[in-house]
N, C-alpha and C positions, 0 to 999 in steps of 0.2 A: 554597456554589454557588447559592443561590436567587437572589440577587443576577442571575443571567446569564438566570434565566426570562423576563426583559423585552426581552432582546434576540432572540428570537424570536416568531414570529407564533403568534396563537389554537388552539390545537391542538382547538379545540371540543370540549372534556369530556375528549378522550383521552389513557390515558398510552402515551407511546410507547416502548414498550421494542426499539426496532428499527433502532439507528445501527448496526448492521452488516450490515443488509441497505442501508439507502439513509437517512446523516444527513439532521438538516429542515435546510434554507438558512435563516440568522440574515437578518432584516431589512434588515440593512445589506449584505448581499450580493443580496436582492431587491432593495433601491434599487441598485445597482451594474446588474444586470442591465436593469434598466426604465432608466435613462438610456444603455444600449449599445444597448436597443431607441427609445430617442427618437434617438438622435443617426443612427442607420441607418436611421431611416424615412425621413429629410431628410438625405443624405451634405452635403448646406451647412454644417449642422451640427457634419460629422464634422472632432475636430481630430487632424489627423495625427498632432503631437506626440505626444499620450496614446493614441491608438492603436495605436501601436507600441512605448510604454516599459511596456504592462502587463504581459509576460512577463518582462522583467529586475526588476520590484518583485516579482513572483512569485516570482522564483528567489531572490530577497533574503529574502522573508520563509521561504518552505521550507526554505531553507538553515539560515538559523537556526536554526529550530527542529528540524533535527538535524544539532547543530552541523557544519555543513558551509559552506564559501564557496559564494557563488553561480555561481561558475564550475565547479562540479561540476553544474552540474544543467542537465539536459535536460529538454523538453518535450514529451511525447504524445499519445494521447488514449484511454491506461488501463495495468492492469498488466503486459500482455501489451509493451505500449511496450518497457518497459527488458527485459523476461524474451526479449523474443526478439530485444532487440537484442545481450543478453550470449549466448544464444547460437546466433546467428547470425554472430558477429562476433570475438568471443574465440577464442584460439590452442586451435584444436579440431579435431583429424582424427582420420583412419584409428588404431586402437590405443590411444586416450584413452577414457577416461570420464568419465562425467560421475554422479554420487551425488545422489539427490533424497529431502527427505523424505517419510515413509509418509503414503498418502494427501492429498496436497496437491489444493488446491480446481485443476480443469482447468485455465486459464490457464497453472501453469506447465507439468504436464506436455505440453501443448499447444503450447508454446513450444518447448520441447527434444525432442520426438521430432521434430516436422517437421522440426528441423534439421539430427538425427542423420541422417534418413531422406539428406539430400543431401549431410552433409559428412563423413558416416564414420564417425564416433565414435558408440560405446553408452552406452547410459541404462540404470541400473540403480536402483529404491529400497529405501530403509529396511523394515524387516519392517513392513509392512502390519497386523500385527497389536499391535503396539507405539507407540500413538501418542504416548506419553509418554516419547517418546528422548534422551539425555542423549549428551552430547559422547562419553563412553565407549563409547557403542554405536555411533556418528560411527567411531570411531577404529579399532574394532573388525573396521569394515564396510569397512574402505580395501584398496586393491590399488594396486600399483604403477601401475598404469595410472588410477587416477585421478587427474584434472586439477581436478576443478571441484565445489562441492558446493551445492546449491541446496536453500534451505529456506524455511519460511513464518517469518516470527519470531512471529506471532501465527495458530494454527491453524482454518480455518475448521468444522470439523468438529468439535473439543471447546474451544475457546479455552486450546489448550496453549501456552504461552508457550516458545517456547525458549531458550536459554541460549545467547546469539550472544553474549554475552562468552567463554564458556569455549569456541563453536566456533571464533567469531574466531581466538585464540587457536592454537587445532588449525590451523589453515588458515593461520596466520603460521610456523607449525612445519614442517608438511610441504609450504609453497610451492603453498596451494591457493588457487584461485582461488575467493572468498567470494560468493556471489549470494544474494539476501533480496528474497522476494515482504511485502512492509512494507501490503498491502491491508488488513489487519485490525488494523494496531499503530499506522501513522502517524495520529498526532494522539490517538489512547488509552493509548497505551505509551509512555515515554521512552526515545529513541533518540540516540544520538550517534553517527552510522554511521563516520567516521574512529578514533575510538576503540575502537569495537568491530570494526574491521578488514574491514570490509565493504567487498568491490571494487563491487558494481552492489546498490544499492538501490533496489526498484520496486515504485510503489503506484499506486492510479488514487485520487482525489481525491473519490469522491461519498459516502463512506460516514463514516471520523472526522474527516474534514478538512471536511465540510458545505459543497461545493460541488455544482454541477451534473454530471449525469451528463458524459463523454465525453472525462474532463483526464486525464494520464497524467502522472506525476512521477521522474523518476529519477532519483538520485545514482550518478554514475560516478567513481570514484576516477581520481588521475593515472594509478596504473599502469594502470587497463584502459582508461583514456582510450587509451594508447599501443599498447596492443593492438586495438583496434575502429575501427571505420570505419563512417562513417553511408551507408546503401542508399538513403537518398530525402533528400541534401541538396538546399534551398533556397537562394533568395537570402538569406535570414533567416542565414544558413549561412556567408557569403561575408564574409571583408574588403574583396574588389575582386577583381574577372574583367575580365580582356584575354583574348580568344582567342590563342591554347589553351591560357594560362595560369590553372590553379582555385587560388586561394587561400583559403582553408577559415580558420574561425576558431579558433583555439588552446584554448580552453575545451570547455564541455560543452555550449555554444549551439549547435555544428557537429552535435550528431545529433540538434535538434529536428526533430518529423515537419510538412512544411511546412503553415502555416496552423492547426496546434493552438492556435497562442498568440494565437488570437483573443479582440477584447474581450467576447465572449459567452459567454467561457470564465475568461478572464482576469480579468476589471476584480470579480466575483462569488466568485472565488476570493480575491482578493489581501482581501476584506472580508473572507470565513469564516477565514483564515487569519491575521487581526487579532485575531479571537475566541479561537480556539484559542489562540492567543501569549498575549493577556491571563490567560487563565484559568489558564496555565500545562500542559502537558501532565500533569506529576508531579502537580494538583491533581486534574486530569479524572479520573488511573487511582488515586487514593488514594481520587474521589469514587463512582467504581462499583466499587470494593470491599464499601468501606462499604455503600452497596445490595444490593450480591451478600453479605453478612453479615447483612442485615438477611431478606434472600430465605431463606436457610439456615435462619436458625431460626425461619421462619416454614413451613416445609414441609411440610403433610401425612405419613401414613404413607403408604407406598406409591408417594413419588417419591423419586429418587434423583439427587442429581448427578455426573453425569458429566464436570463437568469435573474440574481439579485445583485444590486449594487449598491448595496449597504457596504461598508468598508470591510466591520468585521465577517460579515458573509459571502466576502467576493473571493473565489478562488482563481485559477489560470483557466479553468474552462468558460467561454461567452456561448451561452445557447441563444440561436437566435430562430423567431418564428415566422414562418411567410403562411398569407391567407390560404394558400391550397401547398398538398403535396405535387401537386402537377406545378406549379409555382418553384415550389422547395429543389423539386428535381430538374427543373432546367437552370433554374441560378445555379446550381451543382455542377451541373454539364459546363455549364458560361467557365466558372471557374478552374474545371480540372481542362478546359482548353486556354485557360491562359497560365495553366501550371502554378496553381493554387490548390494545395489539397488539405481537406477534413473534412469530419465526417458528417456524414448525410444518413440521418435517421430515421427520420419517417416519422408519424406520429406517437406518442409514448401513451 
């Protein structure tokens, strides 16, 4: 992987250990950006053409890389995009529930209580106290009245991998509707969201996908294509409109959020995600293993890891625990004076 250290910019002396709080933009997605800012400073300049096909290359390359066509993918501008477009919009009322996993980073539950608050249906999660849940506990935890199961596939909190093959699976079983917050997997994790039965998968793009903040990506399967409806179509949206007739486009392009699929979002992304593709996803999560192994037995007495190192639950995030936060926050300090950065979180 040293091969790829030249495609990004001078990190002046630092190691950055910090892609899941906010990836670095590879160079060739800063060139992308600085020609979207020359061609807008002088709209003379601007060519419509490529102004307008940067979000179908977008959804060509996302796609791919889980495995998915480009006609599944919608455009937003983060993870909350697809999390409250599934549920806001998915077959969900009065007497349904909805099952979330234990402690998920705010966006999702943020996304599903507002919606419960106006369309009915309750929200219930995972034991809070078990962040390392297995489809068994998934299974365990079901009621008749649940509809829908929402989970991180990669956990912001201990970088718990989940087992969305064996939930997939559960949710092909009992006709459950499958939804995946993908913010800490896509472009770290290998995903193939059709095969792992995933109806809505939703991630925001600034953190393994090493774009600019504000992108929002979501894969919508056929079937919950046929169940949702976009709340803020554009013309981006449209085959063609005659009053009073709306004609909506058949793909996953009808619930971009209007104007995300700008070129200062776009043309930056469609580079980083060049990268990513190159390097292969499966090499990215084989290459921060290897790190997170080399971390491990390098560890002092007195810290512990808190994540899991089980294989298939190991993702690119190492959480590690020291006996006090007064402990936690000078190893911190030790670090960002030797220009070593990530983050320092305090107790969860």
């Amino acid at each position: 992987m040293h091969e790829y250290r030249a495609l990004f910019a001078d990190f002046d002396g630092w190691a950055y250990l910090n892609a899941a709080r906010q990836g670095p933009l590879p160079t060739s997605a800063l060139r992308a950006l600085r020609e979207a800012e020359r061609q807008f400073a002088n709209p003379a300049h601007l060519d419509e053409e490529t102004r307008f096909t940067g979000a179908d290359i977008v959804r060509e390359k996302f796609a791919r890389l889980i495995g998915a066509s480009a006609a599944s993918i919608a455009i937003g501008t983060g993870t909350g995009f697809g999390l409250g477009l599934a549920a806001s919009t998915l077959s969900l009322g009065s007497g349904d529930e909805v099952l979330i996993g234990p402690n998920e980073y705010v966006s999702l539950p943020t996304a599903v209580l507002s919606a419960a608050k106006h369309r009915g249906f309750t929200v219930r999660r995972l034991d809070p106290h078990n962040p390392f849940f297995t489809a068994d506990d998934v299974e365990s935890a079901l009621k008749p009245s649940t509809r829908t199961l929402m989970v991180s596939a990669v956990s912001y909190e201990h970088g718990y991998r989940a087992d969305l093959e064996a939930l997939g699976e559960l949710c092909r079983t009992r006709g459950l509707t499958f939804v995946v917050d993908a913010c800490q997997a896509a472009g770290s994790v290998p995903l193939n969201a059709p095969e792992l039965g995933i109806d809505v998968l939703a991630t925001g793009a600034y953190k393994w996908l090493l774009a600019p903040y504000g992108i929002g990506l979501a894969y919508l399967s056929e079937r919950a294509r046929q169940e949702m409806h976009s709340a803020t179509p554009s013309y981006h949206s449209l085959l063609d409109f005659e009053w009073p007739r709306l004609n909506l486009r058949a793909d996953a392009s009808a619930f971009d959020v209007p104007q995300a699929a700008a070129p200062f979002h776009m043309w930056p992304l469609a580079a980083s995600l060049d990268v990513v593709a190159n390097a292969t996803v499966g090499r990215i999560h084989e290459h921060a293993n290897q790190l997170g192994d080399q971390l491990v037995e390098r560890l002092p007495p007195g810290i512990a890891v808190a994540s899991s190192l089980e294989p298939r639950h190991r993702s690119a995030i190492m959480v590690l625990e020291l006996p006090s936060e007064e402990a936690a926050a000078h190893v911190n300090a030790a670090l960002r004076g030797a220009k070593i950065q990530l983050t320092h979180r305090g107790r969860q």
